[in-house]
C-alpha positions as CSV (number, residue, x, y, z in Angstrom):
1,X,-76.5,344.7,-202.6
2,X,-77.9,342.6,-199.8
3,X,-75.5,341.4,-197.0
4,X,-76.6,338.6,-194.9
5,X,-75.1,339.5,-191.2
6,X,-75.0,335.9,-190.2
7,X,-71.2,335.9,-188.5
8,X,-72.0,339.0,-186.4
9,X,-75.4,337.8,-185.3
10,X,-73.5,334.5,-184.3
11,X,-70.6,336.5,-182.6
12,X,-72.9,338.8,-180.5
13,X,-74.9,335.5,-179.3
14,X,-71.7,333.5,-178.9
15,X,-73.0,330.7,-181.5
16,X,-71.2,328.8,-183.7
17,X,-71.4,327.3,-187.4
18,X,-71.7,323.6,-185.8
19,X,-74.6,325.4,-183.1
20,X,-76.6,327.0,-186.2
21,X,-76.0,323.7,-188.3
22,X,-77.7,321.2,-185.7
23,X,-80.2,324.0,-184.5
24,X,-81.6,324.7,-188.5
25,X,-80.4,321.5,-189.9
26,X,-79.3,323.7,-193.1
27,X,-76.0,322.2,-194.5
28,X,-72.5,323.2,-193.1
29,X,-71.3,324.1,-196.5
30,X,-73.7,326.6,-197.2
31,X,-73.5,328.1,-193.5
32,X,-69.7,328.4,-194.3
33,X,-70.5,330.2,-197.7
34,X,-72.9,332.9,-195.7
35,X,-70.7,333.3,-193.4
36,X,-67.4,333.7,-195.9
37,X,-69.6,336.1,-198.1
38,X,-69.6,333.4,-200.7
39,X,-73.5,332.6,-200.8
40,X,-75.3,334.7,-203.2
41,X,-79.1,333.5,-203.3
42,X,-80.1,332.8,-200.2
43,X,-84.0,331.1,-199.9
44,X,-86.7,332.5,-197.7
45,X,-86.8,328.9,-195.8
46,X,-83.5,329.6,-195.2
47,X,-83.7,333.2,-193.9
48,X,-86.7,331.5,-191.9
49,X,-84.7,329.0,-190.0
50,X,-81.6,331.9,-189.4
51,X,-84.2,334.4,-187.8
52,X,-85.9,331.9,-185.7
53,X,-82.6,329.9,-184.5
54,X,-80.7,333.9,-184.0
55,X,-84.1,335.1,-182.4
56,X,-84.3,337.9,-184.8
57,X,-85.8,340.2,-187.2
58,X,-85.2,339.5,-190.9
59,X,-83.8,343.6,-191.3
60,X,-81.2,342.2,-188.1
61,X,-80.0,339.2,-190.6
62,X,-80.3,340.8,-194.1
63,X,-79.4,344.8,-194.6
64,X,-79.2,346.3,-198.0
65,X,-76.4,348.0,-199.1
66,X,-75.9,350.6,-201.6
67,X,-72.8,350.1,-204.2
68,X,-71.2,351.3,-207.5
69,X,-71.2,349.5,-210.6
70,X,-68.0,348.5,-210.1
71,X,-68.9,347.0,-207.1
72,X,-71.7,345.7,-208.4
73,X,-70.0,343.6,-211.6
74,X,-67.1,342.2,-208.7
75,X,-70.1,340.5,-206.6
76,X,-71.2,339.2,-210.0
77,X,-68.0,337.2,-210.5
């Protein structure tokens, strides 16, 4: 599984949803659903505005994560 570490990258630079929103233009909703673990495919322009707003690497805002089947089927719901 791949978590997208958007709300600690924004806590540790003391940004918020409304700073990444005007900085990358992408749409509040979908910020809100990264953030809230809610977003499932996330696009490379996306990723691409995130990195360059955060001033990171993409391995700092994405990290894969090894889980069960179980797990696996629950963040397929």
């Amino acid at each position: 599984m791949i978590k997208i570490m958007l709300k600690e990258l924004m806590w540790e630079r003391n940004l918020s949803a409304v700073d990444i929103q005007k900085q990358t233009g992408i749409h509040a909703t979908t910020i809100s659903k990264i953030i809230n673990g809610k977003h499932k495919n996330c696009g490379l322009d996306t990723v691409d505005k995130l990195c360059s707003v955060l001033n990171c690497k993409i391995q700092d805002l994405l990290v894969f994560e090894h889980c069960n089947n179980q797990q696996q089927n629950q963040n397929l719901n």
